[in-house]
Backbone bond lengths (Angstrom), bond angles and torsions (degrees), N, CA, C in turn:
res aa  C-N    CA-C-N  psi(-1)  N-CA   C-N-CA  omega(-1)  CA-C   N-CA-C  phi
1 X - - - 1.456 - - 1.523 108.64 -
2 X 1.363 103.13 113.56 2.076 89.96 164.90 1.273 135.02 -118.57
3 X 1.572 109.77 1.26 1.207 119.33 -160.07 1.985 97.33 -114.69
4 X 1.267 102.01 83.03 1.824 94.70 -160.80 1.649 98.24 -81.79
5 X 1.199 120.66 15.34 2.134 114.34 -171.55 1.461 99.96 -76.57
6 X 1.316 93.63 129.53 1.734 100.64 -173.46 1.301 143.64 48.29
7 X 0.942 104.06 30.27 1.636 150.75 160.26 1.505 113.59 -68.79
8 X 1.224 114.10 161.05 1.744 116.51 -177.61 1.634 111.02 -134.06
9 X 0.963 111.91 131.38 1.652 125.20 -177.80 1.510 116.91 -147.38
10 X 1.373 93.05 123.43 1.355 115.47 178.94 1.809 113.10 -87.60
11 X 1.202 93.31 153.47 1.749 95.74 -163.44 1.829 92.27 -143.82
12 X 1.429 117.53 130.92 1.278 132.12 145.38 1.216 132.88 -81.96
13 X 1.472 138.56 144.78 1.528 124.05 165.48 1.865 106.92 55.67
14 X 1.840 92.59 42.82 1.127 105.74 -167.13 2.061 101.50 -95.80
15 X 1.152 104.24 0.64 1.494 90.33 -174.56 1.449 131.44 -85.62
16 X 1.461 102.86 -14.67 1.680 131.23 -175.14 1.486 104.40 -147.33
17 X 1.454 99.78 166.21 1.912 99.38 -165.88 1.116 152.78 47.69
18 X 0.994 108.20 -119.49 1.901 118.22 -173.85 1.754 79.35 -61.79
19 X 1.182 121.62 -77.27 0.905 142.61 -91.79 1.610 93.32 -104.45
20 X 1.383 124.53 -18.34 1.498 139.54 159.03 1.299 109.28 -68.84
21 X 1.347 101.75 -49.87 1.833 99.60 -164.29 1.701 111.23 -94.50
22 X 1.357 115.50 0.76 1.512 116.44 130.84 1.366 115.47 -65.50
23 X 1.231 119.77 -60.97 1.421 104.71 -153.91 2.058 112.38 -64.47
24 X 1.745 94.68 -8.22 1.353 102.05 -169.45 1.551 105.97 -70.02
25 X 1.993 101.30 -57.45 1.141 104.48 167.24 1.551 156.18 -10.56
26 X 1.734 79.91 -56.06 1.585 110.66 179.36 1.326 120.29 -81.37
27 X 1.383 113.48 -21.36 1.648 117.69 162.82 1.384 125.96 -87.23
28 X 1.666 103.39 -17.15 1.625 95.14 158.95 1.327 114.60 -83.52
29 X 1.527 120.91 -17.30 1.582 105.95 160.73 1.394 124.17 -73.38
30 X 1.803 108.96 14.22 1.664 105.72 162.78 1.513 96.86 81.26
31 X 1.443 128.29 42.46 1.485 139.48 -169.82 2.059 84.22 -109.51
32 X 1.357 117.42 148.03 1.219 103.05 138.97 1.650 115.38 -86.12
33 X 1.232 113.67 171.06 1.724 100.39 -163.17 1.876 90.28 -151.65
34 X 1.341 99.03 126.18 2.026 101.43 176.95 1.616 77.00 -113.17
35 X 1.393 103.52 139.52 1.449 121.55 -172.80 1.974 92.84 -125.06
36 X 1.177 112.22 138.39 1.480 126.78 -169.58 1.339 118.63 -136.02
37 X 1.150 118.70 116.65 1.558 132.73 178.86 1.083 132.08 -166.58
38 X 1.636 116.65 138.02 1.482 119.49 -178.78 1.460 119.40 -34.87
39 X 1.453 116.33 -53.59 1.159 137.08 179.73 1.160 147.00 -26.13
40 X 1.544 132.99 19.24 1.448 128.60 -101.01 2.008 108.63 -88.32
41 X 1.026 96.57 -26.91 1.961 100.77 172.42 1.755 97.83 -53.50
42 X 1.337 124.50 -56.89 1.228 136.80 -153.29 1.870 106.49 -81.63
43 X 1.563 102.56 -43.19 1.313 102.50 160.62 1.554 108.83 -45.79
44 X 1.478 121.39 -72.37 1.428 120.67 -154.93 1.143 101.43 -73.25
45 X 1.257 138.88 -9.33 1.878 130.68 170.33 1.593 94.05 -81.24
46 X 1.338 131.83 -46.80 1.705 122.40 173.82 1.598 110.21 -58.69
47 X 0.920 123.18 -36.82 1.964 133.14 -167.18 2.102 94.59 -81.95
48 X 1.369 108.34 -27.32 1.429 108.62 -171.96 1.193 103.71 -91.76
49 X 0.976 105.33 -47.84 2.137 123.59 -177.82 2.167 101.61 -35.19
50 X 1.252 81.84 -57.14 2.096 100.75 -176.72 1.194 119.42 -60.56
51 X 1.599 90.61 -51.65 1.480 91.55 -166.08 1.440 112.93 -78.03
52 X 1.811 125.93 -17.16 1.509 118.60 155.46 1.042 137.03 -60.62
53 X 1.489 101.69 -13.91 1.830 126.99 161.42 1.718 119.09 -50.82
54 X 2.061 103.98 -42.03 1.154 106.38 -157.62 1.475 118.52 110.38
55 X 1.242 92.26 -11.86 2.343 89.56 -173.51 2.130 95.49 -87.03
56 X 1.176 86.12 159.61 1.676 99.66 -176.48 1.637 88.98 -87.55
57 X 1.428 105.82 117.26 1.687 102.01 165.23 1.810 92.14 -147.14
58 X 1.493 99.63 167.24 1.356 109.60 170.64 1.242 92.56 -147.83
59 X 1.433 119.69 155.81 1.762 134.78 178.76 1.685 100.64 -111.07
60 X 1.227 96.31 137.03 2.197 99.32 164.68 1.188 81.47 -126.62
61 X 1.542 113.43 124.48 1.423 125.13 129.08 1.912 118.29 -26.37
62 X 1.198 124.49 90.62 1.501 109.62 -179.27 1.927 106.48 -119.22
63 X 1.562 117.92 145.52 1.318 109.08 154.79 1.770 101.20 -99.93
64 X 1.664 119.36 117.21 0.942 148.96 -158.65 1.618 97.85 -66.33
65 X 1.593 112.75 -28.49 1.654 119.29 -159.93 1.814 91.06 -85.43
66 X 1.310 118.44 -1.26 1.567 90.26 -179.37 1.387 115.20 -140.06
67 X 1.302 120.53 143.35 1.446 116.91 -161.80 1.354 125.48 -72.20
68 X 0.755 95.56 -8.33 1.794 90.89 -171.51 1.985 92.96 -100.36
69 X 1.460 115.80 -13.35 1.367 106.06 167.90 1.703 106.95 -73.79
70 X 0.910 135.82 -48.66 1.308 141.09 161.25 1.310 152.49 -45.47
71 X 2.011 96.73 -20.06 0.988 128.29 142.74 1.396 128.05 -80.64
72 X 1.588 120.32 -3.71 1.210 123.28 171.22 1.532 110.73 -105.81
73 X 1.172 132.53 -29.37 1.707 142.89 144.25 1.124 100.66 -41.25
74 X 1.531 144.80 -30.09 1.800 126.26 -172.43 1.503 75.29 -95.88
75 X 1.197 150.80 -50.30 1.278 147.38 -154.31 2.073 110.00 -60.97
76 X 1.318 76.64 -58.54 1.910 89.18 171.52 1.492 96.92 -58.65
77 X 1.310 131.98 -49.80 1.530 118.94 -134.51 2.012 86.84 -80.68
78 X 1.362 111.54 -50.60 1.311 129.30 -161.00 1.774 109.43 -50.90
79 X 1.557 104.97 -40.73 1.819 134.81 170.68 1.579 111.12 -53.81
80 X 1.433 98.67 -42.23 1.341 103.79 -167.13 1.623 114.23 -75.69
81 X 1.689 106.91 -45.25 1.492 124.10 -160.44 1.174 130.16 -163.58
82 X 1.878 107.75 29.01 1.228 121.80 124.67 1.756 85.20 101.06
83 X 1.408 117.57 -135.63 1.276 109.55 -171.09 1.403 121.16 -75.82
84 X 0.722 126.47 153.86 1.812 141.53 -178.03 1.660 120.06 -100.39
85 X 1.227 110.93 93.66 1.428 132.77 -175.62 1.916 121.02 -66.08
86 X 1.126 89.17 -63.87 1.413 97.54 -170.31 1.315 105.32 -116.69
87 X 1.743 136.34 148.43 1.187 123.11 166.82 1.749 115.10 -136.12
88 X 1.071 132.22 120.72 1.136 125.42 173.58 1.668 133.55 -107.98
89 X 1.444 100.27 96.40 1.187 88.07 -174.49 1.844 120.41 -91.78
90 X 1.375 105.55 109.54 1.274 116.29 170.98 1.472 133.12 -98.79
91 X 1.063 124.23 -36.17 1.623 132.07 -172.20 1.605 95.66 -28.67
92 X 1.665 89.60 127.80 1.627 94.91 164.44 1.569 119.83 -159.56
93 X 0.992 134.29 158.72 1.366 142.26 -159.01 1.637 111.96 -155.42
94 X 1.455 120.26 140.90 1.329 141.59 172.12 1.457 124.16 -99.73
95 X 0.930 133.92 159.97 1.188 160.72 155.24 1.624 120.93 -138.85
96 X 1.753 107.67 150.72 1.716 99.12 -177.07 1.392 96.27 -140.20
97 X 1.141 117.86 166.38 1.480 121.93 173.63 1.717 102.37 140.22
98 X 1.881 123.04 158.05 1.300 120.62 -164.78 1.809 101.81 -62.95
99 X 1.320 103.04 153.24 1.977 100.90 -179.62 1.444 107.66 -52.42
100 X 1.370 119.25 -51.96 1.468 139.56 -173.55 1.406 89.00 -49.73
101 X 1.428 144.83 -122.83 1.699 134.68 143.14 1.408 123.85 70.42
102 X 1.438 78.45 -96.66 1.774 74.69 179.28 1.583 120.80 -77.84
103 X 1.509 98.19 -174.68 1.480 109.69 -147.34 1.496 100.24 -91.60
104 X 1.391 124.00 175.80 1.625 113.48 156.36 0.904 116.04 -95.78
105 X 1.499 140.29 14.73 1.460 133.66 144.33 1.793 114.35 -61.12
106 X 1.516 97.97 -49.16 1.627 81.75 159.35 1.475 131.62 -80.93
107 X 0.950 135.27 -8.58 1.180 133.48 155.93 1.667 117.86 -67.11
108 X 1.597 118.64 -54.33 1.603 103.60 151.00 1.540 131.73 -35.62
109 X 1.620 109.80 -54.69 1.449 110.69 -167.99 1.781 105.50 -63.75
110 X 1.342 127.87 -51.88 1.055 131.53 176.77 1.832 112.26 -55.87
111 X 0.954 123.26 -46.73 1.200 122.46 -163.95 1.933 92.94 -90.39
112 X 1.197 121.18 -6.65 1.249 111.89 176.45 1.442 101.88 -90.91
113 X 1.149 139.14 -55.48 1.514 138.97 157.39 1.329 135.36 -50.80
114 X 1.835 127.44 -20.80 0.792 93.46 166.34 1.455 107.19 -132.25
115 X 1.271 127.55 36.15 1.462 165.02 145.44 1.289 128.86 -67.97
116 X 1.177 102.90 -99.55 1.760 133.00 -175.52 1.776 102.19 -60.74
117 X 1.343 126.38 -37.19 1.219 137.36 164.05 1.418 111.21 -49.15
118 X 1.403 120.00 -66.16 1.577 119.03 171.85 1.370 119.28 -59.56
119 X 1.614 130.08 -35.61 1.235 137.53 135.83 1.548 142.63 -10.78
120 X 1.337 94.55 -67.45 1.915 118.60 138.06 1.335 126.63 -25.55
121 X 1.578 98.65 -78.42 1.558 109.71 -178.11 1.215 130.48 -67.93
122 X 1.731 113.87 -19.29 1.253 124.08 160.39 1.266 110.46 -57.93
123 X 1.071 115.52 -89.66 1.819 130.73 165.44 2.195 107.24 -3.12
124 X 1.431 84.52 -65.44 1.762 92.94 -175.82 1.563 101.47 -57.74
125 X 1.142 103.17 -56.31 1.950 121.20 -138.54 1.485 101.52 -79.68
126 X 0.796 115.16 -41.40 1.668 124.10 -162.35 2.011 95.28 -66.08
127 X 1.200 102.16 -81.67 1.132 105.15 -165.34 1.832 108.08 -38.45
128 X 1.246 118.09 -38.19 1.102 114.53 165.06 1.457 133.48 -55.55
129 X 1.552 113.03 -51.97 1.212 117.65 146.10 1.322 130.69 -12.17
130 X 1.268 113.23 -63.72 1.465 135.60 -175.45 1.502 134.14 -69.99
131 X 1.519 80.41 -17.87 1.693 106.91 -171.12 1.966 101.90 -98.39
132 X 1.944 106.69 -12.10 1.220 91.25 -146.92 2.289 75.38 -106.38
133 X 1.171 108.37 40.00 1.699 115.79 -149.89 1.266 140.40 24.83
134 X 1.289 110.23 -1.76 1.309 133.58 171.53 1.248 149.40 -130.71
135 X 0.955 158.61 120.39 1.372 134.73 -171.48 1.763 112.17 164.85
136 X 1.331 107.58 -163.26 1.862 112.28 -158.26 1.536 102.84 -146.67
137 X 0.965 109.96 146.83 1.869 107.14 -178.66 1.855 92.12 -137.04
138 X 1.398 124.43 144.90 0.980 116.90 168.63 1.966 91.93 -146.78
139 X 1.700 91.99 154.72 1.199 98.35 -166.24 1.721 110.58 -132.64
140 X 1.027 111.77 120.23 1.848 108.52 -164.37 1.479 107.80 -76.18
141 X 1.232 134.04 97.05 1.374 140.45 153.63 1.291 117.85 -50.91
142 X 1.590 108.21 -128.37 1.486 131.28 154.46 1.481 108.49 156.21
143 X 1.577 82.69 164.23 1.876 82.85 170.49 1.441 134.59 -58.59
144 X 1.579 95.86 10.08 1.373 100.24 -167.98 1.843 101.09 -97.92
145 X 1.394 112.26 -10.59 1.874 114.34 176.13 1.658 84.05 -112.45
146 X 0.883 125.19 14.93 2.010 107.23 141.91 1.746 122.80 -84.87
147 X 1.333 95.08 -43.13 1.311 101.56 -177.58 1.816 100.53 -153.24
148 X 1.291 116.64 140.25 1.291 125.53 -151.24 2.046 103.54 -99.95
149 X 1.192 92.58 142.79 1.428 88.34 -161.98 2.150 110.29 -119.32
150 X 0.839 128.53 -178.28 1.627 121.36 -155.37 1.459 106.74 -95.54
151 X 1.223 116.00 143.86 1.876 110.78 -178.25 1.315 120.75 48.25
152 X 1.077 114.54 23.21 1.825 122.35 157.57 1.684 108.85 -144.64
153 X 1.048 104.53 88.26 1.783 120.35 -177.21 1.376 94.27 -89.79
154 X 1.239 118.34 -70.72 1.401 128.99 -178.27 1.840 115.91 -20.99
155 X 1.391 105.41 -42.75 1.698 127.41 -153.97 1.602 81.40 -113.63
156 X 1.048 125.67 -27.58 1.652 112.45 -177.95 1.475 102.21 -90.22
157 X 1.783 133.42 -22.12 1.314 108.42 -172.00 1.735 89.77 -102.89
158 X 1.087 136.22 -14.50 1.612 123.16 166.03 1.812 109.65 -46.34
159 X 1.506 91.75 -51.32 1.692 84.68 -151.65 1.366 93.44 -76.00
160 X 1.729 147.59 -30.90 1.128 140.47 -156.40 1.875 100.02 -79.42
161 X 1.829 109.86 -31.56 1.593 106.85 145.22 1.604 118.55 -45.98
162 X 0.729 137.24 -75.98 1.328 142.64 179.54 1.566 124.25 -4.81
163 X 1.858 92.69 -78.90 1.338 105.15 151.25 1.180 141.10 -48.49
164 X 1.756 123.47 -25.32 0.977 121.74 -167.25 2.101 97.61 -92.37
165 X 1.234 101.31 -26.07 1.556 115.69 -177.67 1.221 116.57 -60.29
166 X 1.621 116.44 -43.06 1.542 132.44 -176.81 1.448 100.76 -98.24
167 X 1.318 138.28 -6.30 1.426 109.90 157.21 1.637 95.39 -86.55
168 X 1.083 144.37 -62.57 1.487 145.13 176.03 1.985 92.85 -10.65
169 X 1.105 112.72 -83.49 1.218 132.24 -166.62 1.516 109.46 -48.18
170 X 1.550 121.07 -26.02 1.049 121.83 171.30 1.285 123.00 -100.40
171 X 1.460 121.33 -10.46 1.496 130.89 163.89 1.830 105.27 -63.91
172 X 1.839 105.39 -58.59 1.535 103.30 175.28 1.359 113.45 -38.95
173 X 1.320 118.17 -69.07 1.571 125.58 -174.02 1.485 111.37 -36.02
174 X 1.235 134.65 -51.59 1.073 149.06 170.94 1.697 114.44 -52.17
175 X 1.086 112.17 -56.57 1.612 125.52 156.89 1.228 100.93 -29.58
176 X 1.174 128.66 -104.56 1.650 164.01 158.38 2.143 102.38 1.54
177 X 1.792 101.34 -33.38 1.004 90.66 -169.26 1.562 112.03 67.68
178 X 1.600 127.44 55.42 1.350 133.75 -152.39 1.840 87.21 -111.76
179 X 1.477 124.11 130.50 1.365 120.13 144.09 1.133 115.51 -62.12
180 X 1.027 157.23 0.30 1.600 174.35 127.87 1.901 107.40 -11.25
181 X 1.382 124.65 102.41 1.331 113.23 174.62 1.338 113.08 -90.80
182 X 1.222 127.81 -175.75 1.439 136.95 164.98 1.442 131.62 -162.76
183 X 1.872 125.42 148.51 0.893 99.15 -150.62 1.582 95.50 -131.46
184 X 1.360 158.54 150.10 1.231 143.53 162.27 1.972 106.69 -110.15
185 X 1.231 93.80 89.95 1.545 99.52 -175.83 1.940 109.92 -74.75
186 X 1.414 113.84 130.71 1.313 109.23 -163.39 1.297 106.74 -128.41
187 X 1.231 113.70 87.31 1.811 118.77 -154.57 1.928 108.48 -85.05
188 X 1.472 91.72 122.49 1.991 79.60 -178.06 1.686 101.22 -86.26
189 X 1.397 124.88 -111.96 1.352 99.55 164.37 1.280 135.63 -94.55
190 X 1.138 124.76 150.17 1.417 126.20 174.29 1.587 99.39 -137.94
191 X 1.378 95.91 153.85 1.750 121.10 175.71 1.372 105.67 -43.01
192 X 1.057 159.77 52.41 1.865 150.31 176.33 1.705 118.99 -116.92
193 X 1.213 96.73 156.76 1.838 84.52 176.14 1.094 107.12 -101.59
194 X 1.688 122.10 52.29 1.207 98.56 -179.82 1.647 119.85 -84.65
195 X 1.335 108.72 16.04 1.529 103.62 -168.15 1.269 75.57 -96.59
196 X 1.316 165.09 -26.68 1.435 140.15 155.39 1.365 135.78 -70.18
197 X 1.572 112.22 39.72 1.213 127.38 -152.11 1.733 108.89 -83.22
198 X 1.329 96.14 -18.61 1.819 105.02 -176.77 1.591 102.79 -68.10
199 X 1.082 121.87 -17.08 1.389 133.14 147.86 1.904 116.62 -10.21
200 X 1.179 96.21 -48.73 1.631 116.91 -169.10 1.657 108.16 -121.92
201 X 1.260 118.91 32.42 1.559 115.41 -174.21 1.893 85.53 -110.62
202 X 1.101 74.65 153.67 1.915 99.26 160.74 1.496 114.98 -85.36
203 X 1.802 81.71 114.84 1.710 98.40 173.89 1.671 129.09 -33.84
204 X 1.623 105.32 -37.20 1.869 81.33 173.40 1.713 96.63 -100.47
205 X 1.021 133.73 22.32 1.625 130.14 139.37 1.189 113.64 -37.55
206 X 1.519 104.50 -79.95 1.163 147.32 -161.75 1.730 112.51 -52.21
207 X 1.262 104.19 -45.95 1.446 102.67 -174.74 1.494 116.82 -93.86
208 X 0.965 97.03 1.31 2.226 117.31 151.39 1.014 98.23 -56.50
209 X 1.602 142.77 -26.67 1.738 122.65 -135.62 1.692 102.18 -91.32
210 X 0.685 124.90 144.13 1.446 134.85 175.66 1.770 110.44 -68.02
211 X 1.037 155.21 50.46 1.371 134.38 -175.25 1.439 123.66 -34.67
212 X 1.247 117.88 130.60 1.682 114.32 -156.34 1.716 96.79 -131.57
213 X 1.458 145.24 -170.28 1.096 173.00 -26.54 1.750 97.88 110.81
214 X 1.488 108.67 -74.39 1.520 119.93 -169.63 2.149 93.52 -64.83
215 X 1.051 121.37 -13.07 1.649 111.30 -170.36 1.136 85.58 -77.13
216 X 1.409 111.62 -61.90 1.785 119.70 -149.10 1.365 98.68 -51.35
217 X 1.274 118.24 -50.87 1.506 103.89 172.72 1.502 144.27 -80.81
218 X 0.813 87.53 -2.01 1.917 112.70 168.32 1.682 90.12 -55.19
219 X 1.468 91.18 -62.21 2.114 106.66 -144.40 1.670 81.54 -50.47
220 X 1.695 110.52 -52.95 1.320 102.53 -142.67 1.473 114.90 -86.41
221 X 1.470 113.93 -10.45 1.646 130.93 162.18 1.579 115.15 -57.64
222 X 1.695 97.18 -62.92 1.159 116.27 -176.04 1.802 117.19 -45.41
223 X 1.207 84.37 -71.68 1.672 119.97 -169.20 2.013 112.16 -37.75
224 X 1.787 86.45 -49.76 1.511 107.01 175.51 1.216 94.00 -70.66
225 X 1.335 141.50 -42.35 1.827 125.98 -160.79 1.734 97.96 -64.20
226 X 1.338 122.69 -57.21 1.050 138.43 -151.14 1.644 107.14 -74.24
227 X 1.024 107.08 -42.81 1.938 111.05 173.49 1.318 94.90 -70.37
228 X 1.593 134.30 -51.02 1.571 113.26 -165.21 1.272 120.47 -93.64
229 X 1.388 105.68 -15.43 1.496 110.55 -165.97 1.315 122.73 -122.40
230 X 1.741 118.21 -8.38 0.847 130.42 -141.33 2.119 107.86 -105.24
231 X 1.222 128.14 123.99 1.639 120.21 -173.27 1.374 100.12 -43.75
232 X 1.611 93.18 148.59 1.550 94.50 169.03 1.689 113.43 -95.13
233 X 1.349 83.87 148.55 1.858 91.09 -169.35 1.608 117.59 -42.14
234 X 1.166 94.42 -32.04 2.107 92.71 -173.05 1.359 105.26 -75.84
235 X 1.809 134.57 17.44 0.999 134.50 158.83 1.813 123.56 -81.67
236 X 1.941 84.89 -51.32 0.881 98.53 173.92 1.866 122.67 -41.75
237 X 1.700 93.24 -58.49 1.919 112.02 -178.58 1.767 90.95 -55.74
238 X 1.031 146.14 10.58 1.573 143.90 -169.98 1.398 99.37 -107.34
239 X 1.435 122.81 -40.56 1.571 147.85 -159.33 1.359 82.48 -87.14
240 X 1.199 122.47 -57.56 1.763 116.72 -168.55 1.059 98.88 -75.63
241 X 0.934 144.20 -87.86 1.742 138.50 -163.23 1.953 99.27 -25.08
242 X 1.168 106.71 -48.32 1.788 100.70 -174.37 1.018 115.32 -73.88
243 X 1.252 121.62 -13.85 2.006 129.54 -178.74 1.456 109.48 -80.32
244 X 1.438 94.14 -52.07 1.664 117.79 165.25 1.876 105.38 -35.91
245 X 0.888 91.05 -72.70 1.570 117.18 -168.96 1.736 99.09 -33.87
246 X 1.642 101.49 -70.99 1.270 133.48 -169.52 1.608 123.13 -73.93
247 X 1.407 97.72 -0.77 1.763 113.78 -170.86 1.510 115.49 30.13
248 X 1.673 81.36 57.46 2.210 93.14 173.85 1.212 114.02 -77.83
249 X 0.846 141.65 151.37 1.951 140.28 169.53 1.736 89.23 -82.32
250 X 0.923 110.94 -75.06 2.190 127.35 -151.38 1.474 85.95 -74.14
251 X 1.672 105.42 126.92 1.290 125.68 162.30 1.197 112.34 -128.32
252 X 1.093 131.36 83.82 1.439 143.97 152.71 1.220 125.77 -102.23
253 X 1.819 103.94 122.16 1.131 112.33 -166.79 1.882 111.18 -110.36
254 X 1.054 113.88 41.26 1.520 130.97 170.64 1.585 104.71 -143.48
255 X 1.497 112.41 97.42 1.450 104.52 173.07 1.899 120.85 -55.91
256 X 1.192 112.62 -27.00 0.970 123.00 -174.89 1.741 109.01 -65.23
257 X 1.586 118.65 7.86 1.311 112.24 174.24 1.226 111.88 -110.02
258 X 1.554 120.03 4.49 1.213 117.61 159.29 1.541 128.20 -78.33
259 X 1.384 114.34 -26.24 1.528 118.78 160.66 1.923 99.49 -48.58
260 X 1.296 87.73 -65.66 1.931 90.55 -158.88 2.014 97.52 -54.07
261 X 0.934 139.04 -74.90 1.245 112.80 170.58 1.471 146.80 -34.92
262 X 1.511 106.66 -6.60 1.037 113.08 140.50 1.442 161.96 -116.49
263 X 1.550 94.84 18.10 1.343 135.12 132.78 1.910 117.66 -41.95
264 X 0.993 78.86 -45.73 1.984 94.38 -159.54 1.296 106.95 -81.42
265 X 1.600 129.25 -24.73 0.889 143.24 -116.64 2.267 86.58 -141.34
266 X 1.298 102.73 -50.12 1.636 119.43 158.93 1.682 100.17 -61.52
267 X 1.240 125.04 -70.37 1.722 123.61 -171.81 1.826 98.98 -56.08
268 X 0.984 111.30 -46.22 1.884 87.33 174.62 1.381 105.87 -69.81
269 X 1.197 135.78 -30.74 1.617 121.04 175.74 1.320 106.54 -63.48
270 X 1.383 131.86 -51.89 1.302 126.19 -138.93 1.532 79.72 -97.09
271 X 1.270 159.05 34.87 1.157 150.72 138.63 1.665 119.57 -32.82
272 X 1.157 123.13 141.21 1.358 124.59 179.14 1.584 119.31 -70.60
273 X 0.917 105.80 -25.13 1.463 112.04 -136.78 2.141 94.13 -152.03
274 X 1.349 109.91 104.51 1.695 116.07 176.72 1.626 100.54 -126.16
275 X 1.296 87.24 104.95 1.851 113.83 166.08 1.737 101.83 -47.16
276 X 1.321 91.07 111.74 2.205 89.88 -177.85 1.797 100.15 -109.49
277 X 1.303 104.85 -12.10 1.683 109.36 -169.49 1.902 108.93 -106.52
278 X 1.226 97.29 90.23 1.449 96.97 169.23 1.096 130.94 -42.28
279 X 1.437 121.17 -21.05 1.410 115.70 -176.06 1.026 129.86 -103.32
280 X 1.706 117.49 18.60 1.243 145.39 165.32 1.672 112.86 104.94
């Protein structure tokens, strides 16, 4: 897709981060843009922020983890401004603590947001997409479903779904012969709060959570990388608009994760030992 003027794009985990300064992006390229998030004070300061600008946006309050909310966001978005161009599903949220540990409320809440959400939007978005002859889907992973990282299992087996969902989705398209692009964006750090993401969980979620030793230091490892060190999001929405553009699949915005995958990528070759007998 290159011509995004008056065009429609849907945005998740649109009220803070990635996921604002895409949706900002995309309305200065003259996109209309429905921006969606749990969040709802922060939604309507992002939906107010634009629209004093002049860009066509509307906000839905959505919880991203359930389908029929997502089916009512394609419903709003479709009411509002007709066909649906671009879709990004980002909304995402953390939890930390040992795998063994935590609870399966956090393992639901996480894997319902940043899983079952992209799950959703496939299901909803696509067919629309397809119907509208054109268009781009991008889907927020991270470096964390390239290579799996310590006291966040929960957030490491969503996003390594992710990836595995949007290449699936992009092999079909390809099959199908689909004008349909797609994108699996795999963010290492960037500026966001999402390590304060329990922020937006549901109270009897929430009080499942185990408080651990390994959290406290997550927040305070994490948290510090990402405020001081971390890209700022309107780079990232820069990376998408050109992937978009360029109908890239791989969005990685830390070159330095292409060394480490191929590290990872050498240790499964250089393995000793390759199982050739399926039947054990």
């Amino acid at each position: 897709m290159q011509d995004f003027k008056g065009k429609t794009a849907v945005v998740t985990g649109a009220a803070s981060g990635i996921g604002k300064a895409v949706a900002t992006r995309l309305a200065a390229e003259g996109m209309n843009v429905v921006l969606a998030d749990i969040e709802v004070p922060a939604l309507d300061a992002a939906v107010g922020g634009l629209a004093a600008k002049g860009h066509r946006v509307v906000g839905v309050p959505t919880d991203v983890s359930k389908a029929e909310a997502i089916e009512h966001l394609a419903r709003m978005a479709t009411k509002e401004f007709g066909a649906i161009h671009l879709v990004h599903n980002n909304a995402g949220v953390v939890t930390a603590g040992r795998a063994e540990t935590l609870s399966v409320a956090d393992y639901e809440w996480v894997l319902g947001v940043d899983l079952w959400s992209v799950i959703h939007g496939v299901r909803t978005f696509l067919p629309l997409l397809e119907a509208s002859g054109e268009g781009h889907m991008i889907n927020t992973a991270s470096t964390a479903g390239l290579m799996a990282s310590p006291n966040i299992a929960p957030y490491n087996i969503a996003k390594f779904g992710v990836v595995a969902l949007t290449e699936t989705v992009a092999r079909e398209l390809e099959m199908r012969n689909s004008p349909i692009g797609v994108s699996v964006l795999c963010p290492g750090a960037i500026n966001t709060q999402i390590v304060f993401s329990d922020r937006n969980r549901p109270d009897a979620s929430a009080a499942l959570h185990p408080n651990s030793v390994e959290e406290e230091q997550f927040k305070k490892r994490a948290g510090g990388l990402l405020a001081n060190q971390g890209l700022a999001p309107e780079a990232v929405a820069e990376m998408i608009v050109n992937a978009v553009r360029s109908k890239q699949f791989w969005i990685l915005t830390h070159t330095d994760w292409k060394r480490v995958m191929r590290r990872r990528v050498e240790a499964m070759c250089e393995t000793d030992s390759l199982i050739t007998d399926f039947g054990g």
